[in-house]
One Martini backbone bead per residue (centre of mass of N, CA, C, O) as a GRO file, in nm:
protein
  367
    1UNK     BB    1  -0.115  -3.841   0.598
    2UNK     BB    2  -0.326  -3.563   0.652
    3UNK     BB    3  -0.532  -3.392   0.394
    4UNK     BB    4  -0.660  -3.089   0.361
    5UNK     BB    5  -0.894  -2.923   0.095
    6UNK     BB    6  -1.024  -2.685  -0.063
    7UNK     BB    7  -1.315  -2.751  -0.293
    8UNK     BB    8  -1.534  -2.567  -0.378
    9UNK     BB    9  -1.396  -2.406  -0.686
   10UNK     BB   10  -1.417  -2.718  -0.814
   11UNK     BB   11  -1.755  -2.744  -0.758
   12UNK     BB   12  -1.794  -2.494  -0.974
   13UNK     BB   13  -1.813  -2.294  -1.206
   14UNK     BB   14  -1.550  -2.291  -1.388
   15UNK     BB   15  -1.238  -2.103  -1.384
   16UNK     BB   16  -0.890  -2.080  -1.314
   17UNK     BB   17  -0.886  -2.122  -1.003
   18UNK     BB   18  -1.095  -2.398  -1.040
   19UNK     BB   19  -0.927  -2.564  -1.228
   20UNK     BB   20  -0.679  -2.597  -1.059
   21UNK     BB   21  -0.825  -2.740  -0.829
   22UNK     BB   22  -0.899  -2.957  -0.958
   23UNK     BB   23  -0.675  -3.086  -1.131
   24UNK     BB   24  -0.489  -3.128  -0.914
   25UNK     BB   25  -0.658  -3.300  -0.727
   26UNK     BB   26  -0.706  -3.524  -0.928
   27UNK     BB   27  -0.394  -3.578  -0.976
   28UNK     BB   28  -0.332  -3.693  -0.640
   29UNK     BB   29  -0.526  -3.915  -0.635
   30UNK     BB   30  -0.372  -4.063  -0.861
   31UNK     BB   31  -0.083  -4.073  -0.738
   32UNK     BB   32  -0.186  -4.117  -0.371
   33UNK     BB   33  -0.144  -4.411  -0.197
   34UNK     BB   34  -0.084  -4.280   0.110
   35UNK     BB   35  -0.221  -4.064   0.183
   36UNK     BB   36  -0.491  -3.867   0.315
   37UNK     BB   37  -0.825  -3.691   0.233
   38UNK     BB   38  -0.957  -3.412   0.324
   39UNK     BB   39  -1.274  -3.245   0.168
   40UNK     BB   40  -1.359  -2.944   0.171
   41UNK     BB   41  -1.731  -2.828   0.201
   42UNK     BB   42  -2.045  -2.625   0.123
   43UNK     BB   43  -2.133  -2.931  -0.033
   44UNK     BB   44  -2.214  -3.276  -0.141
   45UNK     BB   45  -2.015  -3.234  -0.357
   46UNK     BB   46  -1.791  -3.466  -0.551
   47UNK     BB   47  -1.581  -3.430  -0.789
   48UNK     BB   48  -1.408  -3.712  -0.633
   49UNK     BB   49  -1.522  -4.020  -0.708
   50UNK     BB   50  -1.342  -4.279  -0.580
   51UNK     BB   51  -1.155  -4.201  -0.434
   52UNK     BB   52  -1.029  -4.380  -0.156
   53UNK     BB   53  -0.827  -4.128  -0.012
   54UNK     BB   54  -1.100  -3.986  -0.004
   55UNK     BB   55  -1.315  -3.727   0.214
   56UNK     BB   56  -1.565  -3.579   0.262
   57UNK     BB   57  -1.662  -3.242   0.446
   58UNK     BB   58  -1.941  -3.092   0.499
   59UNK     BB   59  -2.024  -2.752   0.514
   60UNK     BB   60  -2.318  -2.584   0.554
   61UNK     BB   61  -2.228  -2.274   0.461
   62UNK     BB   62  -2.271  -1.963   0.280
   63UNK     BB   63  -2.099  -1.810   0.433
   64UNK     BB   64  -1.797  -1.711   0.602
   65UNK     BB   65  -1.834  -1.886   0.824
   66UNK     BB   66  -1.725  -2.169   0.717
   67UNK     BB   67  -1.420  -2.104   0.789
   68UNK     BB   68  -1.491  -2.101   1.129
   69UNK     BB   69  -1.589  -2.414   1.101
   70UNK     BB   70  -1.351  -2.549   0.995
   71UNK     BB   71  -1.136  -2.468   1.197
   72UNK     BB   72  -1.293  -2.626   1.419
   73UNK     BB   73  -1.307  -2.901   1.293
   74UNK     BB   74  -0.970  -2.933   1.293
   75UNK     BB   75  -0.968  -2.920   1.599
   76UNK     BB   76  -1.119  -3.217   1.611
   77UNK     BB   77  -0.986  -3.320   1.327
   78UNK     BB   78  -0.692  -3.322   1.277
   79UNK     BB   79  -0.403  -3.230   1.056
   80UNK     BB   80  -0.115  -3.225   0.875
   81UNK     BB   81  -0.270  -3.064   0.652
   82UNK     BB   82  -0.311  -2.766   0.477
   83UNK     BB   83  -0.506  -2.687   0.144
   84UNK     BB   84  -0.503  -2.377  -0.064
   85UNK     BB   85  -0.597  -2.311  -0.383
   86UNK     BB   86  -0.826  -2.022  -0.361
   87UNK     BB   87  -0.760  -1.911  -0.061
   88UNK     BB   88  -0.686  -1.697   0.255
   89UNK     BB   89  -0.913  -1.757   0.542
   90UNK     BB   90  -0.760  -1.983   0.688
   91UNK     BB   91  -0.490  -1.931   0.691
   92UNK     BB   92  -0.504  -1.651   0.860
   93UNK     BB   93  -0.671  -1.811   1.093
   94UNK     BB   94  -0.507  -1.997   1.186
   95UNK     BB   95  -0.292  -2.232   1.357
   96UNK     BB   96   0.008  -2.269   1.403
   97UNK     BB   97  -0.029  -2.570   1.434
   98UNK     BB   98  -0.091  -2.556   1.104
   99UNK     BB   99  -0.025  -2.678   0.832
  100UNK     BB  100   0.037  -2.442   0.542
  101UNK     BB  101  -0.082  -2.418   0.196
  102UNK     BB  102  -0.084  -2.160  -0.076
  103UNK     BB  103  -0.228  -2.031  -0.386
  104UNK     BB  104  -0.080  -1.758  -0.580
  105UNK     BB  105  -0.203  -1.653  -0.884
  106UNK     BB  106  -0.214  -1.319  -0.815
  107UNK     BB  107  -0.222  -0.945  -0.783
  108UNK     BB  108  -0.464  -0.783  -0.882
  109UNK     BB  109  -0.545  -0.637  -0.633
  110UNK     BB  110  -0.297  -0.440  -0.604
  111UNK     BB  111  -0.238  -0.393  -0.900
  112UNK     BB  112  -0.551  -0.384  -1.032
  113UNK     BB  113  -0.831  -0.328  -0.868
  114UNK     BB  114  -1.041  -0.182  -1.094
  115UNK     BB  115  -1.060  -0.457  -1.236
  116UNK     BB  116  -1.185  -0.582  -0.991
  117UNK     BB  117  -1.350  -0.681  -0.751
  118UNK     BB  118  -1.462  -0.549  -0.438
  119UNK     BB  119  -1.496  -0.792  -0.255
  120UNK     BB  120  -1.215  -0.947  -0.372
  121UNK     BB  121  -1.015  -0.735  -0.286
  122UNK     BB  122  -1.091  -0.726   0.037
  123UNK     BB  123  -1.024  -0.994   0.109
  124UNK     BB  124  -0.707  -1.002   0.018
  125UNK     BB  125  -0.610  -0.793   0.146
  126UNK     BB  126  -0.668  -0.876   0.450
  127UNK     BB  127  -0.555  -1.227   0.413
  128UNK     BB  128  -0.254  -1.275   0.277
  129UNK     BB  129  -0.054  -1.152   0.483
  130UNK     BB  130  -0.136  -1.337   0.707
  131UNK     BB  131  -0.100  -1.615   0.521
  132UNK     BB  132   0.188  -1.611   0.488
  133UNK     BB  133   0.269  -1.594   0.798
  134UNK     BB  134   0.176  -1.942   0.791
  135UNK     BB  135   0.298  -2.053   0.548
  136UNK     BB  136   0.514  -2.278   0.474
  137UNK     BB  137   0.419  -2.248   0.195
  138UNK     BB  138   0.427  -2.120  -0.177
  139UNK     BB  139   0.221  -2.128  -0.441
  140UNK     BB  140   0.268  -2.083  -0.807
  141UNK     BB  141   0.173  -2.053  -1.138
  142UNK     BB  142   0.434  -1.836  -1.181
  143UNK     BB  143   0.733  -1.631  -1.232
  144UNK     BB  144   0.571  -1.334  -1.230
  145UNK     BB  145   0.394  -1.409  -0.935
  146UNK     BB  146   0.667  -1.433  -0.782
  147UNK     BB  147   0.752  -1.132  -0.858
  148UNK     BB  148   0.466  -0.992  -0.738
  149UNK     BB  149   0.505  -1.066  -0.425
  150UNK     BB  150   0.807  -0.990  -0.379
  151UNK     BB  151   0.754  -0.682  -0.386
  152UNK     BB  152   0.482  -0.668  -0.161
  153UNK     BB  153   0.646  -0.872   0.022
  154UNK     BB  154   0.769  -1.069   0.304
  155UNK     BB  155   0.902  -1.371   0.142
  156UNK     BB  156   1.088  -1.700   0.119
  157UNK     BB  157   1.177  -1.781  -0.206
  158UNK     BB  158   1.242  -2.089  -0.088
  159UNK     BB  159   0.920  -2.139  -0.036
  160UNK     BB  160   0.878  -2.108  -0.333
  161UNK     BB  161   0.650  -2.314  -0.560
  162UNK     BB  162   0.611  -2.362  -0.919
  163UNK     BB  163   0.245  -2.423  -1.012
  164UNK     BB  164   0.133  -2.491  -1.331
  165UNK     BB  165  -0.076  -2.472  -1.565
  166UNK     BB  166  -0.314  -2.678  -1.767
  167UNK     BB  167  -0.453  -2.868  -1.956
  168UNK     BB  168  -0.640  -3.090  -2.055
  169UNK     BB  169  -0.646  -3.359  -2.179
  170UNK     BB  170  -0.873  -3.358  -2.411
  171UNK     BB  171  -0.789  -3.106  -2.581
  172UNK     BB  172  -0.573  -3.351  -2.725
  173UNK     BB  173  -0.832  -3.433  -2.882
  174UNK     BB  174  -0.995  -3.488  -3.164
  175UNK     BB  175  -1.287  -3.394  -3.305
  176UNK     BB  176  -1.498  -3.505  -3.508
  177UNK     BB  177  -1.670  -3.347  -3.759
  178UNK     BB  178  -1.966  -3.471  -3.731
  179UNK     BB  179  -1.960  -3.339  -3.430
  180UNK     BB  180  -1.887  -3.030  -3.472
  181UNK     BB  181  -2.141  -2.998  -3.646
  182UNK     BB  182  -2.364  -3.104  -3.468
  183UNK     BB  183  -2.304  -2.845  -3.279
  184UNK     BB  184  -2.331  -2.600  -3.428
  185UNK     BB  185  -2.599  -2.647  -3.461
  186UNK     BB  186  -2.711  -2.635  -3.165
  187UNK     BB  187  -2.549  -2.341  -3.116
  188UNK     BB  188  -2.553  -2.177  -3.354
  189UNK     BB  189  -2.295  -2.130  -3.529
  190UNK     BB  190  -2.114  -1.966  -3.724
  191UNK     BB  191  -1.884  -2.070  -3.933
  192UNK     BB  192  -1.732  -1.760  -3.886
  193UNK     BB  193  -1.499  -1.726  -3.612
  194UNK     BB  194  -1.430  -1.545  -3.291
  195UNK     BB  195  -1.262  -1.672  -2.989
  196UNK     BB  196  -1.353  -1.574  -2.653
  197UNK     BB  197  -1.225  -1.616  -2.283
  198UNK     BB  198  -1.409  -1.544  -1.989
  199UNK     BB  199  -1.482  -1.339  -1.807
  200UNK     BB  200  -1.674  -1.038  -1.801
  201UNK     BB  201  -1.455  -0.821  -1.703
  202UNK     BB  202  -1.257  -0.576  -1.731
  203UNK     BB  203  -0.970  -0.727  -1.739
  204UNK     BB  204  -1.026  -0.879  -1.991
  205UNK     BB  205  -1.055  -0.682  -2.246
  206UNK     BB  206  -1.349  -0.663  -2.433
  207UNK     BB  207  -1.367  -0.374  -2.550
  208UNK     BB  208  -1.148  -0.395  -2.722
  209UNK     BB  209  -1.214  -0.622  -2.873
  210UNK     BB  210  -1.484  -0.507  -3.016
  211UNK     BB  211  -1.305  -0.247  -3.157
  212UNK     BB  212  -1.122  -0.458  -3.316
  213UNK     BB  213  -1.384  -0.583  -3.496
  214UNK     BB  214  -1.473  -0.378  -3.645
  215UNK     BB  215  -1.181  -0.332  -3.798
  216UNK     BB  216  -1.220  -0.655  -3.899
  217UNK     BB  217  -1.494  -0.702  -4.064
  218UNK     BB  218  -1.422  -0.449  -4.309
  219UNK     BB  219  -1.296  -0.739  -4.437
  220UNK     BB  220  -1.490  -0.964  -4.268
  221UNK     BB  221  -1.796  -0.979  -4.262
  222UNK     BB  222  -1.857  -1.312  -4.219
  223UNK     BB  223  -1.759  -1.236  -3.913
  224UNK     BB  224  -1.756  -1.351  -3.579
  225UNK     BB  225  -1.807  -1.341  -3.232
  226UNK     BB  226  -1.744  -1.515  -2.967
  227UNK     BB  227  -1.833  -1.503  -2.603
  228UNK     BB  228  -1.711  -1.713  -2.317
  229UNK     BB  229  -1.899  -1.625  -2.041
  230UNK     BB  230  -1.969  -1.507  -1.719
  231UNK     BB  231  -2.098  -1.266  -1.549
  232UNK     BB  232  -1.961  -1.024  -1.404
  233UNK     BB  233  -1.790  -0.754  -1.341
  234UNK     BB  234  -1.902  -0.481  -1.514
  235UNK     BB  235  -2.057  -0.572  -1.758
  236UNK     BB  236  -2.181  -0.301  -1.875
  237UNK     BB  237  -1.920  -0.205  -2.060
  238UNK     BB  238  -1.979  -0.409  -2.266
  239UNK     BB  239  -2.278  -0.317  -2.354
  240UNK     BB  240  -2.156  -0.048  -2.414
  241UNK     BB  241  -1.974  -0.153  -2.682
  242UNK     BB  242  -2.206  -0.271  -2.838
  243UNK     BB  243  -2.374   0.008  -2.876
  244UNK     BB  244  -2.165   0.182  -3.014
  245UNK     BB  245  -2.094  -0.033  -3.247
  246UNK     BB  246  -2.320  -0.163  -3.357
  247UNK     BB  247  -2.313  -0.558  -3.246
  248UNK     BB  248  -2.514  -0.717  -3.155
  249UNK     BB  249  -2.510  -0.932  -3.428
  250UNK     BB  250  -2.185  -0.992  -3.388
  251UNK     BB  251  -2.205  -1.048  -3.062
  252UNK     BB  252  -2.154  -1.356  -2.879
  253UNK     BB  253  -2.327  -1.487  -2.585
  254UNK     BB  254  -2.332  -1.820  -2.473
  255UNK     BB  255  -2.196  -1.847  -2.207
  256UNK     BB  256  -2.095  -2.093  -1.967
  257UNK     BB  257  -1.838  -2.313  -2.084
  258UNK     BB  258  -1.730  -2.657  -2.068
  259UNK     BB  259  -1.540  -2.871  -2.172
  260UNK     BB  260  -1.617  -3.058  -2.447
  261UNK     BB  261  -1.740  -2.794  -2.551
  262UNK     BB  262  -1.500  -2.588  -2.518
  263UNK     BB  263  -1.335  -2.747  -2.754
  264UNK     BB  264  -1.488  -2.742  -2.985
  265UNK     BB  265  -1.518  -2.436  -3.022
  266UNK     BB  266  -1.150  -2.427  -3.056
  267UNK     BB  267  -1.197  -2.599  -3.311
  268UNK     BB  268  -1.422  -2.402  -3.489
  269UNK     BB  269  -1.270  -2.186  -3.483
  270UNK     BB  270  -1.023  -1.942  -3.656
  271UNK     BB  271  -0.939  -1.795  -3.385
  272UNK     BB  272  -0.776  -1.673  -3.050
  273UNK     BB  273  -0.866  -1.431  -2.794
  274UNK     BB  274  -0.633  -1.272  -2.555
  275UNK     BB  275  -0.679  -0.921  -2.397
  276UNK     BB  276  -0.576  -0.902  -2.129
  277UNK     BB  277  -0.417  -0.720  -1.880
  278UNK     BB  278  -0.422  -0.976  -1.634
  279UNK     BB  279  -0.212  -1.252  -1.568
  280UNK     BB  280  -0.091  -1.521  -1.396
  281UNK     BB  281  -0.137  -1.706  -1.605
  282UNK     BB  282  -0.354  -1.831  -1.892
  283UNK     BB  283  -0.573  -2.110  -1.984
  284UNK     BB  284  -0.661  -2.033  -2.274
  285UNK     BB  285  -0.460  -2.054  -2.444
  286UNK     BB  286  -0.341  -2.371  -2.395
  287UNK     BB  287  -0.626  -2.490  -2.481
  288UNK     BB  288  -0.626  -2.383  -2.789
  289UNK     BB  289  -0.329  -2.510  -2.869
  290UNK     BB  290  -0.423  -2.779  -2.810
  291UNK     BB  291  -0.679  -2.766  -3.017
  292UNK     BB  292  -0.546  -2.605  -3.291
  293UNK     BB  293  -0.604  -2.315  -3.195
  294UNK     BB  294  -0.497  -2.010  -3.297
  295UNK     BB  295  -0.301  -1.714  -3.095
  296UNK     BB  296  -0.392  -1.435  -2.971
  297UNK     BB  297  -0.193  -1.209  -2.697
  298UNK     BB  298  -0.119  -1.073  -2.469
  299UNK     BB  299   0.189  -0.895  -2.347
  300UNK     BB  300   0.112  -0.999  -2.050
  301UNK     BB  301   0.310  -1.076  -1.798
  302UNK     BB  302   0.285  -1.445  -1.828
  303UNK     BB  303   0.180  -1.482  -2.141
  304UNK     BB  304   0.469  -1.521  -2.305
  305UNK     BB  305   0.535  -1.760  -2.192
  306UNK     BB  306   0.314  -1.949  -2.271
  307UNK     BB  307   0.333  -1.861  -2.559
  308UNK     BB  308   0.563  -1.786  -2.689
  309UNK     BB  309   0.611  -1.891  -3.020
  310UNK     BB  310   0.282  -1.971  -3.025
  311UNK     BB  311   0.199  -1.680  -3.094
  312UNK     BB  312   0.039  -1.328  -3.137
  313UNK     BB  313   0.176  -1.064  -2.966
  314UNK     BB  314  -0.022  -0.804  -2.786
  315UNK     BB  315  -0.101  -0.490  -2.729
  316UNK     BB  316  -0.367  -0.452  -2.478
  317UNK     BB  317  -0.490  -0.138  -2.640
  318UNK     BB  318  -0.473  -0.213  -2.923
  319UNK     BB  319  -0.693  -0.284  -3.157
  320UNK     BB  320  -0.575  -0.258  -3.362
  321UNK     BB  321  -0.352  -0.475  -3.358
  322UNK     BB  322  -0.559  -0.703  -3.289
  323UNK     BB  323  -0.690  -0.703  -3.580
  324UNK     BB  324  -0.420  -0.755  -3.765
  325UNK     BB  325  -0.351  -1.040  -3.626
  326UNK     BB  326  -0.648  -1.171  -3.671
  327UNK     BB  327  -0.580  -1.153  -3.999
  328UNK     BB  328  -0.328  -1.279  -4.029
  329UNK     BB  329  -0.454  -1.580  -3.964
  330UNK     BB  330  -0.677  -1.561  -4.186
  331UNK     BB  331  -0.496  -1.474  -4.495
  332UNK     BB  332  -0.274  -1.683  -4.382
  333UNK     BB  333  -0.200  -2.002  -4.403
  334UNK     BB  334   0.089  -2.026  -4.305
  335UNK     BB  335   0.051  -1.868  -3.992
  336UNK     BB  336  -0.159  -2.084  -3.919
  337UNK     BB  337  -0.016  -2.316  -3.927
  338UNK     BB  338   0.218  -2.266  -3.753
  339UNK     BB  339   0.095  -2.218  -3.508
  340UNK     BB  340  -0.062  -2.463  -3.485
  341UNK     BB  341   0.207  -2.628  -3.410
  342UNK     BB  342   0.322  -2.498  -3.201
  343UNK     BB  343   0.125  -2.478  -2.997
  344UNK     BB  344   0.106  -2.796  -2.952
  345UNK     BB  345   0.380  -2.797  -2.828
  346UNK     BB  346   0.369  -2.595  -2.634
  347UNK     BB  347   0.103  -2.752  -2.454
  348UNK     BB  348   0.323  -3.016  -2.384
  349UNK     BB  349   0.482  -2.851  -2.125
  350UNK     BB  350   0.188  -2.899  -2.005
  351UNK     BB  351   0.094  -3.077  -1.695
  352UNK     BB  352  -0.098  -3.186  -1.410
  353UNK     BB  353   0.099  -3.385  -1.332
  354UNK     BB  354   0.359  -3.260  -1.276
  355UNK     BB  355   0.229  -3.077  -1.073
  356UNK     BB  356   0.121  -3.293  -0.865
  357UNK     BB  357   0.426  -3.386  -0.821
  358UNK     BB  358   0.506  -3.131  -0.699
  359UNK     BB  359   0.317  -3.094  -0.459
  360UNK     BB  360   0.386  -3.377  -0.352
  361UNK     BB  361   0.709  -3.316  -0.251
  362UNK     BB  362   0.580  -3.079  -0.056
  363UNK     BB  363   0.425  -3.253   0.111
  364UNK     BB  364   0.627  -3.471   0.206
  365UNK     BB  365   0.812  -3.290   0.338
  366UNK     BB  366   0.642  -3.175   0.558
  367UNK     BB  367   0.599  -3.468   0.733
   0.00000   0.00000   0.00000
């Protein structure tokens, strides 16, 4: 069988569906040596370099047009399905006679579009429909996500197949103090600090995180904050909140950081909060876990479930209660051992084999 894939999102700067998108095709690839790949990009990067049954097919264009492109090229070079992990513009305008699978990872385009972009809302909102009707399965990256699907929308609850993220393998390897010192020292991080992870936008409810560490310095002063992540939409509100409570020499803003460097940060952290508004999934608070960081976390959407009871659950627009909540694994070493521990097993559970298993089940179902 031959199987198309959208890998742009695993090839660039990656956030949350682009991780899912390269750690899913790395693991299929690793699984895999029955069906051929055809890896559809529009650049010559192949991050999956070496899978003998996998090959790159580069369109250069770098507008929409792209989409109408490859329609165009599978026209050309039939395959027996396409998958989309991170996109709904091909599948939306597929021809009825190509097998499609998209994964659906949040509804936030319509629960929620005030926090999203305006141009990924209008996109969403235009293709996803289409793509359901074309879709002959739909993944999900958890049982939230697909009840959120369910009622915005009209489609076969048991065509949907719940393909959850997981942190990738190194998270779960410690790593060693010479070295994590060595880092800090590079990053020029300071002793203690508090770690959040996400784009910059609104939806991630960083200024309201702002807000709760003013009220945790009261008692921690020499402790920072530092966020990691490239700039959003609307990154201007964070900067507003920043200056509204004169924080600016206490929140640290390293930008941008991905693999074994942000296993580090999670490391040297002395606690992680994710205080999200909405999340389909939610692969930092997993990978803090993994990594032996304890997480206080919003206990929206999916996140409870993520989270378990292996983390420290707050309504994410109190800031005071997450203040006291980072306060609580900062001052008492039982309750931050406890979670650390629950963690590590939590995040055990969680594993990018089995959801590529999952996938390949229901790609050769189809064949």
């Amino acid at each position: 069988m031959k199987i198309a894939i959208d890998i742009r999102d695993a090839s660039r700067d990656r956030t949350g569906k682009g991780w899912y998108a390269y750690n899913i095709v790395t693991e299929l690839l690793k699984l895999d040596s029955q069906n051929e790949y055809i890896l559809y990009n529009n650049t010559k990067k192949n991050p999956f370099k070496g899978a003998k049954n996998a090959q790159l097919r580069c369109i250069e264009e770098k507008t929409p047009k792209w989409h109408f492109k490859v329609l165009q090229d599978l026209k050309k070079n039939p395959v027996d399905l396409f998958f989309a992990p991170t996109s709904f513009i091909i599948p939306a305008f597929a021809p009825k006679s190509l097998t499609v699978i998209i994964t659906v990872h949040d509804l936030v385009a319509f629960l929620f579009p005030g926090t999203h972009s305006v141009k990924a809302t209008l996109i969403e909102r235009l293709t996803l429909k289409k793509a359901l009707k074309k879709a002959h399965k739909v993944f999900v990256v958890s049982e939230n996500t697909k009840k959120d699907l369910l009622k915005k929308f009209t489609y076969p609850s048991s065509e949907i197949v719940e393909t959850p993220c997981a942190p990738a393998d190194f998270y779960r390897n410690p790593i060693a103090e010479e070295e994590l010192q060595k880092f800090k020292e590079e990053k020029k991080l300071p002793d203690n600090f508090i770690l959040a992870v996400g784009t910059l936008e609104p939806r991630k409810n960083f200024a309201t995180l702002i807000k709760g560490f003013v009220t945790f310095k009261k008692r921690h002063p020499d402790y920072k904050l530092v966020i990691v992540g490239k700039k959003g939409w609307k990154f201007k509100q964070i900067e507003e909140s920043i200056e509204k409570y004169n924080m600016k020499d206490e929140v640290i803003f390293p930008g941008y950081i991905k693999g074994e460097s942000l296993h580090k940060m999670y490391q040297l952290a002395k606690a992680f909060v994710f205080p999200s508004l909405y999340e389909g999934f939610g692969i930092p608070p997993l990978e803090a876990m993994a990594s032996g960081c304890p997480v206080v976390s919003s206990n929206v959407a999916y996140l409870p479930e993520v989270v378990g009871d292996a983390g420290i659950l707050i309504y994410p627009k109190n800031s005071y209660k997450m203040a006291e909540a980072v306060a609580d694994l900062i001052d008492h070493d039982n309750v931050r051992a406890t979670m650390v521990e629950r963690g590590l097993r939590q995040a055990e559970k969680f594993t990018w084999q089995r959801t590529a298993q999952i996938a390949l089940e229901v790609f050769n179902s189809l064949a």
